[in-house]
C-alpha positions as CSV (number, residue, x, y, z in Angstrom):
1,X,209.0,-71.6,-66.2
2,X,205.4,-70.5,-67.4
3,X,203.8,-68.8,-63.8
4,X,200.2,-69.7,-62.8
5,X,197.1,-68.3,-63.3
6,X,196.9,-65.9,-60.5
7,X,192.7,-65.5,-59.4
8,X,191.2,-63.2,-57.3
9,X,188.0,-64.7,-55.7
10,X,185.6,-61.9,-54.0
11,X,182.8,-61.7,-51.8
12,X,181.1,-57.9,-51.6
13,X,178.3,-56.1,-49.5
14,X,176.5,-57.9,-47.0
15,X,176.0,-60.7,-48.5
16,X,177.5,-63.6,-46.2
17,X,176.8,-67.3,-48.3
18,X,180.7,-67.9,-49.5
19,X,180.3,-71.3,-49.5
20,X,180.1,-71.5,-53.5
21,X,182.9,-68.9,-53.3
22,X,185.1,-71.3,-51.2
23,X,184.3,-74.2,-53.0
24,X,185.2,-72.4,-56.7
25,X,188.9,-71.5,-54.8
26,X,189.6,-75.1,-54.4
27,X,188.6,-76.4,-57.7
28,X,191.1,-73.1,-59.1
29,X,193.7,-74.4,-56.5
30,X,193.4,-77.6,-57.6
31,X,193.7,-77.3,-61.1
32,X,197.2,-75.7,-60.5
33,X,196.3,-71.9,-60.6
34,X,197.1,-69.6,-57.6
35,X,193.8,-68.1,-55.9
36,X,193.2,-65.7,-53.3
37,X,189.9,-65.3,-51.4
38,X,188.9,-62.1,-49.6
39,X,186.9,-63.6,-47.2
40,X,183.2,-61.6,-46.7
41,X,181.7,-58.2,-46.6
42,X,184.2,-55.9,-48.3
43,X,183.5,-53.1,-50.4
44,X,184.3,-52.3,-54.3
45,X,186.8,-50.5,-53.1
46,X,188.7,-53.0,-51.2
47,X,188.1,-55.3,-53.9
48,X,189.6,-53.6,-56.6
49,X,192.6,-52.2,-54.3
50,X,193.3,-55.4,-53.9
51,X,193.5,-57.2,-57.2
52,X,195.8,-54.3,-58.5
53,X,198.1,-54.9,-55.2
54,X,197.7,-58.8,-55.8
55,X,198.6,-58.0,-59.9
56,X,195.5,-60.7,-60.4
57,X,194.9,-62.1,-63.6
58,X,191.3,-63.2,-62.8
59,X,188.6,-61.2,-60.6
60,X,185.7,-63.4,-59.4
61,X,182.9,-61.8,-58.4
62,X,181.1,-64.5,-56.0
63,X,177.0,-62.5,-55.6
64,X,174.4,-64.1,-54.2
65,X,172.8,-61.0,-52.2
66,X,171.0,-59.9,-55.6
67,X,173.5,-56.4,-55.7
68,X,174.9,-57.8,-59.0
69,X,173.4,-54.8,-60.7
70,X,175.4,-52.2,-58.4
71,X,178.3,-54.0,-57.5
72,X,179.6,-55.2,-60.4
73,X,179.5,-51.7,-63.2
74,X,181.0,-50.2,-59.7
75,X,184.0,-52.7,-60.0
76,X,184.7,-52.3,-63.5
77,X,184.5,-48.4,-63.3
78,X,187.7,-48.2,-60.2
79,X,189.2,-50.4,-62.6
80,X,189.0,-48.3,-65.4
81,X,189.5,-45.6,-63.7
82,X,193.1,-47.4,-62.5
83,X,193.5,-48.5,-66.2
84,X,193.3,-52.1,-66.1
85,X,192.3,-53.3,-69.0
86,X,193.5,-56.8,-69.1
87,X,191.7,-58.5,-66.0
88,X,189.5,-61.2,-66.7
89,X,185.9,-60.0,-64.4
90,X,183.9,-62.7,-63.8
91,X,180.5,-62.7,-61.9
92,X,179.4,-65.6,-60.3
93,X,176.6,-66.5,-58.1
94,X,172.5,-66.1,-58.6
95,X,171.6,-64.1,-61.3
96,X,168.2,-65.3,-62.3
97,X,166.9,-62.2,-64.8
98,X,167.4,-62.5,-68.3
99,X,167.5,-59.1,-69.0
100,X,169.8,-58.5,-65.8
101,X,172.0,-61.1,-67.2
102,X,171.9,-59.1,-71.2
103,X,172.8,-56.2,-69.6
104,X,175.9,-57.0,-67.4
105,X,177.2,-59.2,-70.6
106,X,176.9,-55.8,-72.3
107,X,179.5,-54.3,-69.9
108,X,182.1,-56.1,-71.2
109,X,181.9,-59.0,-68.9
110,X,182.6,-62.4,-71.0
111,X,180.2,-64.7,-68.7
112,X,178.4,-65.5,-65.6
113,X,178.6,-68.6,-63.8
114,X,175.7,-69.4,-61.5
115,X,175.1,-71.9,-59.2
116,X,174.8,-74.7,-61.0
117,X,177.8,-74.6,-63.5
118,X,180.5,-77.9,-63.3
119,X,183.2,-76.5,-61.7
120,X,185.4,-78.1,-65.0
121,X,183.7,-75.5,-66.8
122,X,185.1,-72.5,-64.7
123,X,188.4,-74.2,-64.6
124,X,188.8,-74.2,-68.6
125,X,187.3,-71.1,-69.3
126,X,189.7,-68.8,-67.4
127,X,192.5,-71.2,-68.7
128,X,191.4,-70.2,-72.0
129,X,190.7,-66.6,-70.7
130,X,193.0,-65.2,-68.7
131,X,195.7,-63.2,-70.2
132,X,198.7,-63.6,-67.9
């Protein structure tokens, strides 16, 4: 039996809007993969701690506080610094500057879905994404 996809959806810092977050879970749910949402207001740390715990195949980053540029390079360095190298990061949320977005692409991170993206188009690209 081939396992689902296993998606970790996460809200950091102060930022408390998770309704996009919430409604991304269900359309992952719904399309047969398992998802786990953090609820609001934890840190990088607690993030990360718990996608290794969860052995995620997909983080989602869900930003709408405009700490994209501080919160996400934090996240990938704990999970370097744990060695994971075959999670799937994914930013989401209201990311408006084009050199902003230039720069977090250059991180390593494969895309960034903001607030207007189909949620079919999130679905497929971590089904064709995720290593799991």
């Amino acid at each position: 039996m081939i396992r689902s996809i296993k998606v970790l959806v996460a809200k950091s810092g102060l930022d408390g809007h998770d309704r996009g977050a919430k409604v991304v879970s269900r359309a992952l749910r719904d399309a047969g993969m398992e998802v786990i949402y953090t609820g609001l207001f934890l840190t990088p740390e607690e993030i990360v701690e718990i996608a290794i715990q969860e052995n995620v195949d997909v983080l989602g980053l869900s930003i709408l506080s405009g700490a994209h540029m501080t919160i996400i390079p934090k996240i990938i360095k704990l999970l370097n610094n744990n060695n994971v190298e075959d999670m799937l990061v994914i930013p989401g949320g209201v990311i408006v500057q084009k050199d902003e977005i230039d720069e977090i692409l250059s991180w390593g991170i494969p895309t960034i879905f903001g607030p207007d993206t189909p949620l079919i188009n999130i679905v497929n690209f971590i089904r064709e994404n995720a290593k799991y």
